[in-house]
N, C-alpha and C positions, 0 to 999 in steps of 0.2 A: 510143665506146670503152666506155663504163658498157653499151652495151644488148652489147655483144660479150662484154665480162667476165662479165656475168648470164646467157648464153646459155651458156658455157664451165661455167661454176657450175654450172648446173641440168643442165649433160648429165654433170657428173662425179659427182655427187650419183645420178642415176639411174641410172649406171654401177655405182657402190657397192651401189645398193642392187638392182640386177640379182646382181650377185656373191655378194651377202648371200643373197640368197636361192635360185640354187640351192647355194650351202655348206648352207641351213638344206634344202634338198631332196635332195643326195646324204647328209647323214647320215642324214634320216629313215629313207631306201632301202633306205641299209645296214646299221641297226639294226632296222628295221622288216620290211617285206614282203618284204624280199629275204637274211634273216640268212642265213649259211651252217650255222649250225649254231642248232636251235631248241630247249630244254630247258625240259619242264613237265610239266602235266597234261593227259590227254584230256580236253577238254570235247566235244566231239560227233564224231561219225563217221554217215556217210550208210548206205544203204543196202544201195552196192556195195561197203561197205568200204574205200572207196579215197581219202574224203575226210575230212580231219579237221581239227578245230579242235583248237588247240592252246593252252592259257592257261600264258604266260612271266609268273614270278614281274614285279609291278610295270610289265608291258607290255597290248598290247592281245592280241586273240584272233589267234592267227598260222594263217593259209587253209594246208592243206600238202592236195599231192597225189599219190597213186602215178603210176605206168606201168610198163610192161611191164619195165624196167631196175629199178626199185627192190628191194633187196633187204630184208627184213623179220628181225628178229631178236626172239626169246621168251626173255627171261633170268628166271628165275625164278618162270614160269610153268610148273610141270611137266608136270601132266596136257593132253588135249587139247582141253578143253571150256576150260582158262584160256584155250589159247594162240589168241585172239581178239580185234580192237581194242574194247574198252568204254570206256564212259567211267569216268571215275577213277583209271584204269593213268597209270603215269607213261613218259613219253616222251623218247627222245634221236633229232633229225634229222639228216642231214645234205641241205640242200636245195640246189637251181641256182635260178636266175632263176623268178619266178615259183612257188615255193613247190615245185617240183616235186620229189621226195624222190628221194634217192641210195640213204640208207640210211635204215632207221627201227627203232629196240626200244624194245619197250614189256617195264616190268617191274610189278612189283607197288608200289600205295603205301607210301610209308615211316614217314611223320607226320615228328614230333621225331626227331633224333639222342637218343642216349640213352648216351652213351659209360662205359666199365667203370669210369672213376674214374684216381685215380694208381696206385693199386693195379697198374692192368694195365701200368703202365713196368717192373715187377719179376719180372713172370710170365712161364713160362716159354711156348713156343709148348703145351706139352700143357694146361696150367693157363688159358692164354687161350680154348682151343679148348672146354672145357669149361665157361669161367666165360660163353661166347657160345652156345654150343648150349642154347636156352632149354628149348625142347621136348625135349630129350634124348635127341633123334633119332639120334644119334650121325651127324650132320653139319649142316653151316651154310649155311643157306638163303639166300638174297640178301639179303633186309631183316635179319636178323641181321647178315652183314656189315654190310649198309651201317648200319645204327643204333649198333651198338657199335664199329666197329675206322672205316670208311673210308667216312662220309659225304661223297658226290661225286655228286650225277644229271647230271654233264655224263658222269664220267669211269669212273664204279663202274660203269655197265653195261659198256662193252668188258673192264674189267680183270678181274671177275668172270666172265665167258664165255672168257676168254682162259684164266683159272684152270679154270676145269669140265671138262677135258679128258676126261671119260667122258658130258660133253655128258646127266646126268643131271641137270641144274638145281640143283645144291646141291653145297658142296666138303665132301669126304671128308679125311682127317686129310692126308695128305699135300698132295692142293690146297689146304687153308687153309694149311697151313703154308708154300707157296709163292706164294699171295696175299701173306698177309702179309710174305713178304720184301721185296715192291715199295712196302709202305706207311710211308712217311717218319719218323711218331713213332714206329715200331715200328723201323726201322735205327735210329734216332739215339740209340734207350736204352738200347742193348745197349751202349753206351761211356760215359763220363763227356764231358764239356765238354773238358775240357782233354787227354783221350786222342785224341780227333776231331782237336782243335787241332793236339797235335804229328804224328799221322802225315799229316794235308793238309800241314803247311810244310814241303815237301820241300827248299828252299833252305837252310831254317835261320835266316830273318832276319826272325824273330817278327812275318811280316806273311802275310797272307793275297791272293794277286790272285785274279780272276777262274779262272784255270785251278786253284789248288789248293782253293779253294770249291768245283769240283764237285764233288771227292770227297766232301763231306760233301753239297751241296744236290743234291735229287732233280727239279728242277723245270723239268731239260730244257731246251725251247727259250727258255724264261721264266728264266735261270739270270743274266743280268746283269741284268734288273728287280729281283728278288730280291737282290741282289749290291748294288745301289745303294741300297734300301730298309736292308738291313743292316748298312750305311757308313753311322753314325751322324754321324761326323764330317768325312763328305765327303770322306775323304782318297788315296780311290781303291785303298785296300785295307785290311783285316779286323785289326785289335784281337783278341788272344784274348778280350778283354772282350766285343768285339762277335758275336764266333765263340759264347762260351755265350750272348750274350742272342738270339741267333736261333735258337739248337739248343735255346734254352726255348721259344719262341715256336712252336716245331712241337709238341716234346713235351708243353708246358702250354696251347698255346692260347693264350699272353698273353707281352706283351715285357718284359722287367724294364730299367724306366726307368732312364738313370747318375742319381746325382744333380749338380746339379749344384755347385761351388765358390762360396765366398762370397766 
Protein backbone atom coordinates (compact mmCIF):
# COMPACT_ATOMS: atom_id res chain seq x y z
CA UNK A 1 0.00 0.00 0.00
CA UNK A 2 2.87 2.53 1.15
CA UNK A 3 4.97 1.48 -2.42
CA UNK A 4 1.20 2.24 -4.30
CA UNK A 5 0.58 5.51 -2.40
CA UNK A 6 4.39 6.76 -3.28
CA UNK A 7 3.86 5.64 -6.86
CA UNK A 8 0.39 7.74 -7.02
CA UNK A 9 2.47 10.66 -5.31
CA UNK A 10 5.39 10.85 -7.57
CA UNK A 11 2.93 10.60 -10.91
CA UNK A 12 0.88 13.52 -9.41
CA UNK A 13 3.69 15.55 -8.52
CA UNK A 14 5.18 15.04 -12.17
CA UNK A 15 1.83 15.75 -13.39
CA UNK A 16 1.86 19.30 -11.75
CA UNK A 17 4.87 19.91 -12.80
CA UNK A 18 4.24 18.93 -16.57
CA UNK A 19 1.37 21.51 -16.24
CA UNK A 20 3.61 24.06 -14.69
CA UNK A 21 5.54 24.04 -17.27
CA UNK A 22 3.89 24.28 -20.32
CA UNK A 23 1.71 27.32 -18.42
CA UNK A 24 5.46 28.82 -17.97
CA UNK A 25 5.78 27.88 -22.00
CA UNK A 26 2.42 29.21 -23.57
CA UNK A 27 3.09 32.49 -21.69
CA UNK A 28 6.63 32.81 -22.80
CA UNK A 29 4.95 32.27 -26.52
CA UNK A 30 2.72 34.67 -26.26
CA UNK A 31 4.52 37.37 -24.80
CA UNK A 32 7.62 36.49 -26.59
CA UNK A 33 8.26 35.17 -30.14
CA UNK A 34 4.78 35.01 -31.01
CA UNK A 35 3.33 38.79 -29.59
CA UNK A 36 0.62 40.06 -31.95
CA UNK A 37 1.44 43.33 -31.78
CA UNK A 38 5.46 44.18 -31.30
CA UNK A 39 6.30 48.15 -30.32
CA UNK A 40 10.00 49.40 -30.20
CA UNK A 41 13.01 50.45 -31.85
CA UNK A 42 14.72 49.13 -35.12
CA UNK A 43 17.77 47.52 -33.91
CA UNK A 44 18.92 45.88 -37.34
CA UNK A 45 17.35 45.08 -40.68
CA UNK A 46 19.08 42.82 -43.27
CA UNK A 47 19.90 43.51 -46.52
CA UNK A 48 16.70 42.63 -48.40
CA UNK A 49 14.96 44.83 -46.26
CA UNK A 50 12.70 42.37 -45.25
CA UNK A 51 14.08 41.26 -41.84
CA UNK A 52 14.31 42.99 -38.70
CA UNK A 53 15.17 43.01 -35.23
CA UNK A 54 13.13 44.83 -33.22
CA UNK A 55 14.22 45.96 -29.35
CA UNK A 56 10.66 45.89 -27.00
CA UNK A 57 11.10 48.32 -24.07
CA UNK A 58 12.38 45.54 -21.04
CA UNK A 59 12.11 42.45 -23.68
CA UNK A 60 14.42 40.49 -25.65
CA UNK A 61 15.20 41.28 -29.53
CA UNK A 62 11.74 40.32 -31.39
CA UNK A 63 12.94 38.27 -35.17
CA UNK A 64 9.92 40.04 -37.41
CA UNK A 65 9.63 39.34 -41.09
CA UNK A 66 7.96 40.69 -44.37
CA UNK A 67 6.22 38.86 -47.30
CA UNK A 68 4.58 39.55 -50.11
CA UNK A 69 1.11 40.42 -47.85
CA UNK A 70 2.74 42.73 -45.50
CA UNK A 71 1.66 46.13 -45.76
CA UNK A 72 4.42 48.90 -44.60
CA UNK A 73 3.34 52.32 -43.50
CA UNK A 74 5.87 55.88 -43.21
CA UNK A 75 4.31 58.10 -40.68
CA UNK A 76 6.39 60.99 -40.30
CA UNK A 77 8.93 60.40 -42.61
CA UNK A 78 8.32 62.80 -45.53
CA UNK A 79 10.81 63.03 -47.94
CA UNK A 80 11.83 59.69 -49.99
CA UNK A 81 15.25 58.99 -48.93
CA UNK A 82 13.53 58.88 -44.95
CA UNK A 83 10.92 56.55 -46.06
CA UNK A 84 13.39 53.55 -45.63
CA UNK A 85 13.82 50.67 -42.69
CA UNK A 86 17.04 52.18 -40.59
CA UNK A 87 18.07 51.40 -37.58
CA UNK A 88 16.86 53.78 -34.91
CA UNK A 89 13.29 54.50 -36.48
CA UNK A 90 10.70 53.54 -34.15
CA UNK A 91 8.49 50.78 -34.95
CA UNK A 92 4.64 49.55 -34.52
CA UNK A 93 3.89 45.52 -35.83
CA UNK A 94 1.22 43.70 -36.18
CA UNK A 95 2.71 40.10 -36.58
CA UNK A 96 1.06 36.04 -37.16
CA UNK A 97 2.87 33.15 -35.92
CA UNK A 98 6.34 33.25 -36.35
CA UNK A 99 7.10 36.91 -36.46
CA UNK A 100 5.78 37.23 -39.87
CA UNK A 101 4.41 41.03 -40.23
CA UNK A 102 0.78 41.99 -41.23
CA UNK A 103 1.42 45.36 -40.91
CA UNK A 104 4.46 47.41 -40.02
CA UNK A 105 5.33 51.68 -39.63
CA UNK A 106 8.21 52.93 -38.84
CA UNK A 107 8.21 56.66 -37.60
CA UNK A 108 10.89 58.91 -36.55
CA UNK A 109 12.51 58.64 -32.87
CA UNK A 110 10.83 60.49 -30.18
CA UNK A 111 13.24 60.51 -27.03
CA UNK A 112 11.33 62.06 -23.72
CA UNK A 113 7.74 63.16 -23.86
CA UNK A 114 8.05 66.65 -23.21
CA UNK A 115 4.41 67.76 -22.48
CA UNK A 116 3.20 71.75 -22.64
CA UNK A 117 2.60 71.86 -18.88
CA UNK A 118 -0.91 72.72 -17.14
CA UNK A 119 -0.98 75.66 -19.05
CA UNK A 120 -2.17 73.63 -22.21
CA UNK A 121 -5.64 72.53 -20.13
CA UNK A 122 -6.56 76.15 -20.79
CA UNK A 123 -5.54 76.77 -24.27
CA UNK A 124 -7.46 77.13 -26.86
CA UNK A 125 -6.86 74.54 -30.00
CA UNK A 126 -5.18 77.88 -32.11
CA UNK A 127 -2.86 78.63 -29.01
CA UNK A 128 -2.03 74.80 -28.64
CA UNK A 129 -1.29 74.57 -32.19
CA UNK A 130 1.15 77.16 -31.97
CA UNK A 131 2.60 76.77 -28.50
CA UNK A 132 3.46 72.72 -30.43
CA UNK A 133 4.75 73.96 -33.84
CA UNK A 134 8.28 74.30 -32.44
CA UNK A 135 9.86 75.02 -35.81
CA UNK A 136 7.22 77.33 -36.82
CA UNK A 137 6.61 75.46 -39.74
CA UNK A 138 3.03 76.37 -39.64
CA UNK A 139 2.18 72.72 -38.97
CA UNK A 140 2.81 69.61 -36.57
CA UNK A 141 5.05 67.02 -37.39
CA UNK A 142 4.77 63.65 -35.75
CA UNK A 143 7.30 63.85 -32.99
CA UNK A 144 5.80 67.24 -32.03
CA UNK A 145 2.66 65.45 -31.71
CA UNK A 146 3.65 62.80 -30.19
CA UNK A 147 6.25 64.79 -27.47
CA UNK A 148 3.80 67.53 -26.49
CA UNK A 149 -0.11 66.47 -26.81
CA UNK A 150 -0.16 62.44 -27.31
CA UNK A 151 2.61 60.39 -26.28
CA UNK A 152 1.65 56.70 -27.47
CA UNK A 153 4.23 54.24 -29.87
CA UNK A 154 1.62 51.60 -29.65
CA UNK A 155 -1.18 53.96 -30.66
CA UNK A 156 0.07 57.63 -32.05
CA UNK A 157 1.25 56.07 -35.24
CA UNK A 158 -2.28 54.76 -36.75
CA UNK A 159 -3.96 57.93 -34.94
CA UNK A 160 -1.60 60.48 -36.48
CA UNK A 161 -1.86 58.85 -40.19
CA UNK A 162 -5.49 58.54 -39.77
CA UNK A 163 -5.35 62.46 -38.92
CA UNK A 164 -2.85 63.46 -42.10
CA UNK A 165 -5.64 63.18 -44.50
CA UNK A 166 -3.42 65.22 -47.37
CA UNK A 167 -1.07 62.12 -46.48
CA UNK A 168 1.69 65.05 -46.36
CA UNK A 169 3.36 63.60 -43.19
CA UNK A 170 2.52 66.54 -40.94
CA UNK A 171 -1.04 68.01 -39.66
CA UNK A 172 -2.16 71.41 -41.00
CA UNK A 173 -4.38 73.51 -38.72
CA UNK A 174 -7.44 71.71 -39.24
CA UNK A 175 -5.90 68.05 -38.96
CA UNK A 176 -4.41 69.01 -35.64
CA UNK A 177 -7.28 70.35 -34.42
CA UNK A 178 -9.15 67.18 -35.33
CA UNK A 179 -6.21 64.82 -33.84
CA UNK A 180 -6.70 66.55 -31.03
CA UNK A 181 -10.28 65.89 -30.57
CA UNK A 182 -9.68 62.19 -30.12
CA UNK A 183 -7.11 63.01 -27.39
CA UNK A 184 -8.57 62.22 -23.72
CA UNK A 185 -6.79 65.17 -21.57
CA UNK A 186 -7.70 67.42 -24.20
CA UNK A 187 -11.79 66.35 -24.19
CA UNK A 188 -11.88 66.19 -20.56
CA UNK A 189 -10.64 69.99 -19.97
CA UNK A 190 -12.87 71.59 -22.06
CA UNK A 191 -15.41 70.82 -18.85
CA UNK A 192 -14.94 70.94 -15.23
CA UNK A 193 -15.25 67.64 -13.01
CA UNK A 194 -18.49 68.05 -11.87
CA UNK A 195 -20.02 69.36 -15.51
CA UNK A 196 -18.69 65.71 -16.87
CA UNK A 197 -20.32 64.38 -13.72
CA UNK A 198 -23.73 65.68 -14.19
CA UNK A 199 -24.34 65.34 -17.97
CA UNK A 200 -22.82 61.18 -17.75
CA UNK A 201 -25.73 60.63 -14.77
CA UNK A 202 -28.46 60.46 -16.97
CA UNK A 203 -30.66 58.56 -14.25
CA UNK A 204 -30.07 61.21 -11.80
CA UNK A 205 -29.14 59.01 -8.87
CA UNK A 206 -25.74 60.43 -8.15
CA UNK A 207 -23.97 57.16 -9.33
CA UNK A 208 -22.17 56.56 -12.15
CA UNK A 209 -22.43 52.60 -14.02
CA UNK A 210 -20.52 51.33 -16.58
CA UNK A 211 -22.64 52.69 -19.44
CA UNK A 212 -22.70 56.31 -18.29
CA UNK A 213 -18.74 56.32 -17.66
CA UNK A 214 -18.24 56.00 -21.29
CA UNK A 215 -19.45 59.25 -21.95
CA UNK A 216 -16.74 60.71 -20.21
CA UNK A 217 -13.78 57.41 -20.57
CA UNK A 218 -12.23 57.34 -24.12
CA UNK A 219 -10.62 53.87 -23.62
CA UNK A 220 -12.83 51.86 -25.81
CA UNK A 221 -12.60 48.35 -25.42
CA UNK A 222 -10.39 48.77 -22.03
CA UNK A 223 -13.68 50.88 -20.61
CA UNK A 224 -14.56 48.44 -17.70
CA UNK A 225 -10.77 47.80 -16.56
CA UNK A 226 -10.67 51.49 -16.32
CA UNK A 227 -14.23 51.49 -14.73
CA UNK A 228 -12.96 49.21 -11.96
CA UNK A 229 -9.59 50.80 -11.39
CA UNK A 230 -11.75 54.13 -10.84
CA UNK A 231 -14.25 52.35 -8.22
CA UNK A 232 -12.07 53.38 -5.50
CA UNK A 233 -14.38 51.66 -3.21
CA UNK A 234 -15.41 48.80 -4.96
CA UNK A 235 -18.79 49.49 -4.99
CA UNK A 236 -19.66 48.77 -8.63
CA UNK A 237 -20.23 52.21 -9.64
CA UNK A 238 -18.55 55.99 -9.67
CA UNK A 239 -18.75 58.58 -6.74
CA UNK A 240 -18.62 62.00 -8.32
CA UNK A 241 -15.67 62.11 -6.01
CA UNK A 242 -14.37 59.26 -7.75
CA UNK A 243 -15.57 60.68 -11.44
CA UNK A 244 -13.06 63.96 -10.74
CA UNK A 245 -10.29 61.85 -9.27
CA UNK A 246 -10.11 59.92 -12.64
CA UNK A 247 -10.81 63.05 -15.01
CA UNK A 248 -7.51 64.31 -12.96
CA UNK A 249 -5.75 61.33 -13.38
CA UNK A 250 -6.07 61.78 -17.38
CA UNK A 251 -5.83 65.47 -17.27
CA UNK A 252 -2.80 65.68 -14.57
CA UNK A 253 -1.21 62.53 -14.98
CA UNK A 254 -1.66 61.73 -11.24
CA UNK A 255 -4.77 60.33 -9.01
CA UNK A 256 -5.60 62.45 -6.09
CA UNK A 257 -5.67 60.18 -3.04
CA UNK A 258 -9.27 60.41 -0.58
CA UNK A 259 -7.87 60.70 2.51
CA UNK A 260 -8.77 58.54 4.68
CA UNK A 261 -11.16 58.99 8.29
CA UNK A 262 -9.74 58.65 11.64
Amino acid sequence: MKAKASAVKSATLTCAFLVMSLNVQAKSNSEGTDRSVVVGTLASVDSSGKKFSVQQSGEHLHKLYMNAKSTVYYVGLRTQSEQKPRVGLGVKASCGKGGIIKTITFTPPLGEPAMVGEKRLTMTERELFNEVDKDASRSVSYVEFSKHIYYSPKHGPDSFRKADRDRDGVLGTAEFMNALSGVSWWKLSRQTADEWFLQADKNRDEMLDVEEFAIICTSGNHIENVFKRADEDKSGSLTQHETAAYIRSVTHGKVRKRKKRK
